[in-house]
N, C-alpha and C positions, 0 to 999 in steps of 0.2 A: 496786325489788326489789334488792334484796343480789344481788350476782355473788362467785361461789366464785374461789377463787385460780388455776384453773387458764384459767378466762374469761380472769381479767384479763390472765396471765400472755401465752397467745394473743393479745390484743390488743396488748398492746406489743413484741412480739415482732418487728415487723418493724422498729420503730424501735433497739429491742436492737442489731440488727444492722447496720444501717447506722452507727450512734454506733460499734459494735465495727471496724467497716471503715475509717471514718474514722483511729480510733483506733493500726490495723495500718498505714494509711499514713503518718501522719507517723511513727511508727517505722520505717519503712524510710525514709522520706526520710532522717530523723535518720541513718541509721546507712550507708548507701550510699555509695558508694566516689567519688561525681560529684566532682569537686573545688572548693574553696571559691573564693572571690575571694582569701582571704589564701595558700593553699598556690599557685594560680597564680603569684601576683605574686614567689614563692621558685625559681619558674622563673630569674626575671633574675639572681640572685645566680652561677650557672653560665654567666650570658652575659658575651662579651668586654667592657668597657669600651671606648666608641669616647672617646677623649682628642684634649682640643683643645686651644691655646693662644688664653688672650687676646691681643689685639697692644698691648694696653696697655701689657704687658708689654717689649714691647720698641719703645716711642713713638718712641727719637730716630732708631734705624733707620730704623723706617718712611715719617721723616719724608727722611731720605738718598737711601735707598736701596730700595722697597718692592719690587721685583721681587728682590733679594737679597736681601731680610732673611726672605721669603717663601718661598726658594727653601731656606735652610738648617733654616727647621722642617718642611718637607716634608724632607729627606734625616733629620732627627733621629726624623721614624718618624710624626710628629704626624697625625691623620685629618681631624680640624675645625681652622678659626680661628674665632675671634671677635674681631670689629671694633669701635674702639672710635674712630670717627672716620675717614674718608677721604682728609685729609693732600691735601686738593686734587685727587686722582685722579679718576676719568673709572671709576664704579661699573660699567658695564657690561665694560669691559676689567681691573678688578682681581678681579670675578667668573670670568671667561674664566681669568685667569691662573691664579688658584687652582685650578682643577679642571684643568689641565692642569697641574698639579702631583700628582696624585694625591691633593687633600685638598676638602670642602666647607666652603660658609660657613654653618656653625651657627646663629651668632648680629649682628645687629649693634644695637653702643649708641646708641641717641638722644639727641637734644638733648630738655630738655622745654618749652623753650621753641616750638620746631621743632613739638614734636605739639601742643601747643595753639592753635600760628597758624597753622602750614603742613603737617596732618598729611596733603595728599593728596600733598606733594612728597615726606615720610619715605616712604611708604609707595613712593611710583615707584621713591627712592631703595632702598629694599631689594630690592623686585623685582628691580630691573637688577644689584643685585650678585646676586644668586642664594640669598641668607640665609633660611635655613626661618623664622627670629622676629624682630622688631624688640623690642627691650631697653631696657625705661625704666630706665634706671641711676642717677639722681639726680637729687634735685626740688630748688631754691632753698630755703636755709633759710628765708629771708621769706614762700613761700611753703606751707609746710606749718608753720605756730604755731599752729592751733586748728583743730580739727575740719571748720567749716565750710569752710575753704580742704581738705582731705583727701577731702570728700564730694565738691568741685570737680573733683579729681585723680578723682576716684573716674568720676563719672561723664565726662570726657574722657577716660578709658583705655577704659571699656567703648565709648562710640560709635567711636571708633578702629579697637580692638583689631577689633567687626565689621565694619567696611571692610577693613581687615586680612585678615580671615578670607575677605570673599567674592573678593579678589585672588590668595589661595593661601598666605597667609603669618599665620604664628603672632606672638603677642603673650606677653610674658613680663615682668615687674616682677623687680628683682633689686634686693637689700635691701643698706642699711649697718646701721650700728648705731643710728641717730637711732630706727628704726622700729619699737621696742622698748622706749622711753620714753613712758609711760601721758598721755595730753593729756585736759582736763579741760573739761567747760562747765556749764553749769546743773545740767543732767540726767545726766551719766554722765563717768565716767572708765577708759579705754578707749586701748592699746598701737594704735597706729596700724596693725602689722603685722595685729592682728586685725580689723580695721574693715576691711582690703584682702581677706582670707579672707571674711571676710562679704559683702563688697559685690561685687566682683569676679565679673564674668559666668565662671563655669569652662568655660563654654561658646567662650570667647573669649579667655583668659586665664589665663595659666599664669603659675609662679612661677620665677626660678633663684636658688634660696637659696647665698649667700655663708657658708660656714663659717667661715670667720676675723670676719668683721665677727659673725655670729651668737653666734660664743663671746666676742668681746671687750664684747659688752653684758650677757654674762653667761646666757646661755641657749645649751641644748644642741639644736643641727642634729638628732640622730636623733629627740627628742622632736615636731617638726614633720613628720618624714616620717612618722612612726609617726598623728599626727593628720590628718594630710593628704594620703592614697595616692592618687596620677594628677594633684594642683595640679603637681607641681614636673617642667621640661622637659628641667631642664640644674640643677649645681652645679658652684660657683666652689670649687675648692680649691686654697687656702691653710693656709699652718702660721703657728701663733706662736710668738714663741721663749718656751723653758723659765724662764726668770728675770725676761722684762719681757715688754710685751704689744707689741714691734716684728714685723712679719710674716719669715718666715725661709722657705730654701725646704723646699718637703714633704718629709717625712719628716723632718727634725732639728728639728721643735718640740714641744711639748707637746699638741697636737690628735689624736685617737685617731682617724686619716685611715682605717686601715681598717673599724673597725668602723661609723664613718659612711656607709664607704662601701658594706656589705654593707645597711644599714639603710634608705641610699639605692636600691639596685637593687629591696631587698624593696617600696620605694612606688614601682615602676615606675619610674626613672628610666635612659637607659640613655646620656646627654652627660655626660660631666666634663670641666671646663675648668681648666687651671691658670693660676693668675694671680701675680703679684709686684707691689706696686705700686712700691718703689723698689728694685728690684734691684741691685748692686755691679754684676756681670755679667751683664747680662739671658739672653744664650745658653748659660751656664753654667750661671744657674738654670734656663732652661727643660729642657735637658736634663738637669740633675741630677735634678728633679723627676718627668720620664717616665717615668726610671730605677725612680726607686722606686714608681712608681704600678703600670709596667707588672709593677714584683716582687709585687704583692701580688694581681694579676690573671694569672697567665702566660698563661691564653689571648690576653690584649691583646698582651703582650708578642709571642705565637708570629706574632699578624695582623701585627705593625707589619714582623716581619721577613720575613714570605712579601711584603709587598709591595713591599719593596726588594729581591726576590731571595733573598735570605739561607738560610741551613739553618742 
């Protein structure tokens, strides 16, 4: 029997309404004031910059004199160190020292020989210094030539990185330039840096992208934070100079520091570390360098001074 249009009309009528309901809620979803994951992460851009110095930067000191050398980037306003080596000291009392300096240990560099034969002594070793992440900083060239040695690395950072984790301490890869040259095998060709993005437990494993090595292979630092918002823990910055590709200190080279570094906050990151690796004056660059880091942040600038007293 034929059903007239107002039957039919009745009968689907309670589906009308619900499909119409549905349809009213994802429009106010859409249009709702909640905020996004990207407008949060614009929160940081208004947060201080906590600035650290690597001690790479200043090696033969350290090697001197490490209760001095340590004492005069704590008075230059610094909040972090990063270690790049322990110069023989006794990690539980150069942890102690630091913090009774008024600054933490951010980060410290590993051996990567050390994480692949003795990764439960690194690990004691960072604990007893107090450092929130141990830092693979460089792999043997002999050791990273083909993929299969990379998936090697690959998987000894992740088992690491969670031993690491369930001790209370963060895990972080920090890049040169090597890692950005595309390695080839049978079946694929593939930037090393992105095979560590892929394969790396984020779970356990975070990044501190080197600016300077990043733009001397030719690719640009904000492009990776823009792809990769909550990988990165900390960033190394360095300047290059305007004419050749020798590292200078920040602010007088060619590297557009602040808008990296706005680009940096927007993918959550909130450590910057400055580094030199051959510095003329290591103390001269460090402080020049804070100078200008703390001008393009003044709130960092305002912290460094409330906490030496200052007005």
């Amino acid at each position: 029997m034929l059903r007239s249009e107002p039957a039919i009309a009745n009968k689907y009528k309670p589906r009308f309404r619900f499909c119409a309901l549905l349809l009213l809620s994802s429009l106010l979803i859409q249009c709702s004031p909640i905020p996004t994951v990207e407008r949060s992460r614009d929160l940081f851009v208004d947060e201080p910059l906590v600035i650290g110095a690597q001690l790479y930067t200043v090696r033969d000191a350290m090697t001197n004199n490490i209760d001095g050398t340590l004492t005069k980037i704590s008075n230059m306003g610094y909040q972090t160190v990063e270690f790049a080596g322990l110069f023989g000291e006794d990690p539980k009392r150069v942890g102690q020292l630091v913090r009774s300096l008024d600054m933490q240990v951010i980060g410290s560099h590993i051996d990567a020989h050390d994480l692949r034969l003795r990764p439960e002594k690194v690990i004691a070793e960072t604990k007893a210094l107090g450092a929130r992440y141990m830092v693979l900083a460089w792999i043997p060239a002999e050791e990273r030539q083909n993929l299969e040695q990379w998936e090697d690395w690959i998987k000894i950072i992740n088992h690491v990185a969670e031993k690491a984790h369930a001790q209370g301490i963060g895990f972080a890869y920090h890049n040169h330039e090597f890692e950005f040259t595309p390695i080839s095998d049978s079946s694929r060709s593939i930037e090393p840096f992105e095979l560590l993005f892929a394969k790396l437990n984020p779970r356990y494993v975070d990044f501190e992208l080197d600016i300077y090595w990043t733009r001397f292979a030719g690719k640009q630092p904000e492009a990776y934070f823009e792809r990769f918002p909550g990988r990165f823990s900390m960033v190394h910055i360095k300047d290059m100079s305007r004419t050749n590709k020798d590292i200078v200190d920040v602010g007088n080279g060619r590297i557009k520091i602040p808008e990296i570094v706005a680009q940096a906050q927007k993918a959550g990151v909130r450590h910057f570390v400055i580094e030199h690796d051959n510095p003329k004056n290591p103390f001269e660059t460090l402080q020049r360098s804070l100078t200008y880091l703390q001008s393009i942040n003044p709130r960092s600038s305002q912290r460094g001074r409330q906490r030496h007293g200052e007005t």
